[in-house]
MARSELO-606768 format. One record per residue (C-alpha): residue number from 1; x, y, z. Coordinates in nm, 3 decimals, padded with zeros to 5 digits. Layout:
<nodes>
> NUM_X_Y_Z
...
</nodes>
This chain:
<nodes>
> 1_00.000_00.000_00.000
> 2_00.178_00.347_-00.096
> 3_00.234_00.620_00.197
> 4_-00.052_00.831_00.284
> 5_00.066_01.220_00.261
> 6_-00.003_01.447_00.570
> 7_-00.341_01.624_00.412
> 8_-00.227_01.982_00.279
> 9_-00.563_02.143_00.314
> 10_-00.637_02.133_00.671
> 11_-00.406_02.100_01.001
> 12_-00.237_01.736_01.075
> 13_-00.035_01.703_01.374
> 14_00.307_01.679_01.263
> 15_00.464_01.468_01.558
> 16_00.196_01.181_01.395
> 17_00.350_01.176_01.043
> 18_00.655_00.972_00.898
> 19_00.926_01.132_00.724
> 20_00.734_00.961_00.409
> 21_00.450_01.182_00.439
> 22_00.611_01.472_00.556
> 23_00.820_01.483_00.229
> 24_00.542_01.367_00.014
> 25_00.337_01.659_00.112
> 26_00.634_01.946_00.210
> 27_00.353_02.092_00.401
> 28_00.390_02.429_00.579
> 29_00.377_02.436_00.933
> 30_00.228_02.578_01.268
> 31_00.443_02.602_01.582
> 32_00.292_02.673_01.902
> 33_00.487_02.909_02.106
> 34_00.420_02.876_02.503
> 35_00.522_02.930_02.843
> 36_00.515_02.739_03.187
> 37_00.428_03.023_03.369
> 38_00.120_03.093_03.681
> 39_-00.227_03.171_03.565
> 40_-00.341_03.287_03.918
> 41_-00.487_03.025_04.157
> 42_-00.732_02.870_03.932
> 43_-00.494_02.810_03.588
> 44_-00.251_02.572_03.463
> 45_00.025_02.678_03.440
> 46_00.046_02.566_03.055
> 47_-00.246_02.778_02.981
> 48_-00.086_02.975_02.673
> 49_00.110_02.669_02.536
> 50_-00.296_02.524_02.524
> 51_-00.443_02.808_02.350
> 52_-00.181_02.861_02.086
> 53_-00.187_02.476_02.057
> 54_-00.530_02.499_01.971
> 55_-00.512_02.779_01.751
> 56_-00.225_02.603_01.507
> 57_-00.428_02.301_01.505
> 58_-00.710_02.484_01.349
> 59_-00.500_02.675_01.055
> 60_-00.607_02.641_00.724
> 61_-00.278_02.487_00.485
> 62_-00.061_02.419_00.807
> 63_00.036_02.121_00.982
> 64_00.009_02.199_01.361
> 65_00.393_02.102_01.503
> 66_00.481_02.005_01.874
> 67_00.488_02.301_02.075
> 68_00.802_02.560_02.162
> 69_00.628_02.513_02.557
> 70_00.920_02.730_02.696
> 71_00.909_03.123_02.687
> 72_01.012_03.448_02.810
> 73_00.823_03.455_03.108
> 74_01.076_03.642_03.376
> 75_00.771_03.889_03.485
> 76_00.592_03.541_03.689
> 77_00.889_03.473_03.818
> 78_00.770_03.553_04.149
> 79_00.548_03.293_04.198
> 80_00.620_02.913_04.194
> 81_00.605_02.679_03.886
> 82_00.710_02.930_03.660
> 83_01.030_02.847_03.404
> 84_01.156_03.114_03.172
> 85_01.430_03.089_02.955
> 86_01.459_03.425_02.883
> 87_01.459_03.641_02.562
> 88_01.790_03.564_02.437
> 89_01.742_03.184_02.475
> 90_01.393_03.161_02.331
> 91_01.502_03.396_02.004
> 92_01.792_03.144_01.946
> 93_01.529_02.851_01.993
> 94_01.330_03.001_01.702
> 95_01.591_03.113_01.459
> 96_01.723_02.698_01.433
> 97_01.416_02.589_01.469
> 98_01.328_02.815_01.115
> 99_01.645_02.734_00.972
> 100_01.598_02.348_01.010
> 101_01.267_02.344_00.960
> 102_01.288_02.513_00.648
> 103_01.470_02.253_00.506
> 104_01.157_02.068_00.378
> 105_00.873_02.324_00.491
> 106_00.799_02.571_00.256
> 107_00.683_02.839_00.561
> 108_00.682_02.779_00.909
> 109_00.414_03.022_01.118
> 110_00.511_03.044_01.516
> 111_00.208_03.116_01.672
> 112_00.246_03.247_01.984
> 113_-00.008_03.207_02.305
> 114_00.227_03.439_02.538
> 115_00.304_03.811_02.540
> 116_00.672_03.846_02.670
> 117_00.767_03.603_02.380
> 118_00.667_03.893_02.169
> 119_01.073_04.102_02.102
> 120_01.236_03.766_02.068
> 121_00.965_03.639_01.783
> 122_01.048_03.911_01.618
> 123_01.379_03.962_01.639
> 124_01.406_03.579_01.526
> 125_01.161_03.569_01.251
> 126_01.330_03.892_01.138
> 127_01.634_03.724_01.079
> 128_01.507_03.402_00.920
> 129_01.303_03.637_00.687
> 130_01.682_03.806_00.595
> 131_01.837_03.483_00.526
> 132_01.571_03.453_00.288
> 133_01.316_03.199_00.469
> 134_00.943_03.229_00.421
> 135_00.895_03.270_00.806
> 136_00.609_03.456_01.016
> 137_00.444_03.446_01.363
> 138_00.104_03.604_01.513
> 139_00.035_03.686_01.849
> 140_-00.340_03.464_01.985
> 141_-00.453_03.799_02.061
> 142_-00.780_03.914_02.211
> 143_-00.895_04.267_02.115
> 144_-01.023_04.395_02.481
> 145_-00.942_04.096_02.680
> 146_-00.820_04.165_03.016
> 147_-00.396_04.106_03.056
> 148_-00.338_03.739_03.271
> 149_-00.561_03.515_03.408
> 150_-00.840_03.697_03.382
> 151_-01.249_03.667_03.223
> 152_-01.057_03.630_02.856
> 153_-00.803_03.373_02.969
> 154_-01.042_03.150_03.208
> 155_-01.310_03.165_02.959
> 156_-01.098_03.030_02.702
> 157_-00.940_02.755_02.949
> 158_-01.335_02.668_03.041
> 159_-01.400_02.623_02.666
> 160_-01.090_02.424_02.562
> 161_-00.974_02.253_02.898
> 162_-01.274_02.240_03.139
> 163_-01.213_01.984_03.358
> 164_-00.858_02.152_03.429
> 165_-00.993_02.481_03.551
> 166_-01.023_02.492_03.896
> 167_-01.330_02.677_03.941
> 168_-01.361_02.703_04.325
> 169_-01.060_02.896_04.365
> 170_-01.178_03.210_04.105
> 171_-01.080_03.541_04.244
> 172_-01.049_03.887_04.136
> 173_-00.681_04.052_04.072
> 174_-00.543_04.377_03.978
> 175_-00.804_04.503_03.754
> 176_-00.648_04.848_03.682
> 177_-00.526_04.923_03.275
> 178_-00.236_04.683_03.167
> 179_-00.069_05.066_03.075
> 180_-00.104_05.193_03.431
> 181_00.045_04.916_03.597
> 182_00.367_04.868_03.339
> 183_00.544_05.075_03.545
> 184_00.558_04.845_03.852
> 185_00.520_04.524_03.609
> 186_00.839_04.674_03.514
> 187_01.067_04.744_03.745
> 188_00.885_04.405_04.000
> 189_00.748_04.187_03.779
> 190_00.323_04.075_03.794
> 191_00.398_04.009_04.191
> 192_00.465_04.321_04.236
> 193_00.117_04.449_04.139
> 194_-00.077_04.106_04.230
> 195_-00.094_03.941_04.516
> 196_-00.276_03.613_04.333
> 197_-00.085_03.670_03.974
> 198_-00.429_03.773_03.851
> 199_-00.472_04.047_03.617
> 200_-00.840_04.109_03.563
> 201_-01.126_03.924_03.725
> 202_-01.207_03.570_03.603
> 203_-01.493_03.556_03.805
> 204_-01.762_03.610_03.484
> 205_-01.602_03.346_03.279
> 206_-01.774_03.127_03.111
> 207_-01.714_02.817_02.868
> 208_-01.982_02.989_02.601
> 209_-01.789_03.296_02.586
> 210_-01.457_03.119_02.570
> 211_-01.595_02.950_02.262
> 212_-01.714_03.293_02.111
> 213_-01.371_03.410_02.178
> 214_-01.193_03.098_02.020
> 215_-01.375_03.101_01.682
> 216_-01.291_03.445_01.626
> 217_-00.939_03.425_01.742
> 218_-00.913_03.126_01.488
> 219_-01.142_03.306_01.209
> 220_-00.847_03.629_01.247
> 221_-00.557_03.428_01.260
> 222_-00.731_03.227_00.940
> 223_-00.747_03.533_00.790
> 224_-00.387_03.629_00.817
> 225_-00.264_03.347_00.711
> 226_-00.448_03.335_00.403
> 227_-00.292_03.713_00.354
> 228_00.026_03.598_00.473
> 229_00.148_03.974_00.436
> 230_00.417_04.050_00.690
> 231_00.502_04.341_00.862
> 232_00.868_04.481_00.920
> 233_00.860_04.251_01.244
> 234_00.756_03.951_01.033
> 235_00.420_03.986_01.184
> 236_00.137_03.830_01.000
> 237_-00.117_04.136_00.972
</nodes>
């Protein structure tokens, strides 16, 4: 019986498929980029690693890769569980990781489920873009969603992960603007400005909104990757 090819018109998980496929179907691919970071009391602390997983898996022409589940994430420090690995590590994580993969992927999206990650994407995808690789990342953003941990986050978490919320322990955090508080985020990082690593109040959340939320996060980043027009940051717009 010949080898099957990874499907090129919808998302396959890449970590399934034999070299075989893969190089019968030179498909491009999606790379989650996460953290292990706190999400408050009531969060995994894989929650962005799950959303952008989630959000590659769903990209139209991609095959959805094993995650990056490692980020910039020096601002949680302060509470347990979190691991960063800084910018400078994480930027030369994503530069080989282009540069290899684009060996036998035509373009390789890193789609990214955690802020902080933000200067080293681009500063890597930059360079890959130089050297002449058809690279690009977008952010799983959430016009007016509250900053960490909050309604936007939980209600995503409800809708994707439910039974790993843990729904007794919602509580309210710093709920003041993400630009009055840089400042202090800053200078002391998010326990400087939360006592519970909450920013925003999760307390509202609910799976049905998550849902709402998740469609038309995937329906934009659809969207952009059909465009695929970069910005100077190799930002998909």
């Amino acid at each position: 019986m010949p080898a099957t090819s990874v499907p090129p018109d919808r998302s396959a998980p890449l970590a399934d498929a034999t070299w075989p496929e893969v190089d019968g179907a030179r498909p491009g691919v999606a790379v989650p980029v996460g953290s292990v970071e706190q999400h408050g009391p009531h969060l995994p602390l894989d929650t962005d690693t799950r959303i952008a997983t989630a959000v590659a898996e769903r990209l139209p022409g991609l095959v959805a890769a094993p995650a990056i589940a490692y980020g910039a994430s020096g601002e949680h420090e302060g509470f347990a569980g979190t691991v960063s690995i800084g910018s400078d590590t994480l930027r030369s994580v994503i530069v080989e990781y282009g540069r290899s993969a684009c060996r036998w992927a035509p373009r390789v999206l890193f789609v990214n489920g955690h802020g902080g990650n933000a200067p080293a994407l681009a500063e890597a995808v930059a360079l890959l873009r130089y050297e002449g690789r058809d690279a690009a990342w977008l952010p799983c953003a959430v016009p007016g969603g509250d900053a960490h941990a909050g309604r936007t986050e939980t209600s995503l978490l409800l809708h994707l992960s439910p039974g790993d919320v843990r729904s007794d322990r919602l509580e309210c955090g710093n709920v003041r603007p993400i630009s009055a508080l840089m400042p202090e985020l800053r200078s002391g990082g998010v326990a400087s400005v939360s006592a519970n690593g909450v920013l925003g109040d999760p307390t509202g959340a609910s799976a049905e909104e998550g849902a709402r939320v998740f469609e038309q996060m995937c329906a934009r980043a659809a969207d952009a990757v059909h465009r695929w027009a970069a910005d100077d940051r190799g930002m998909l717009r």
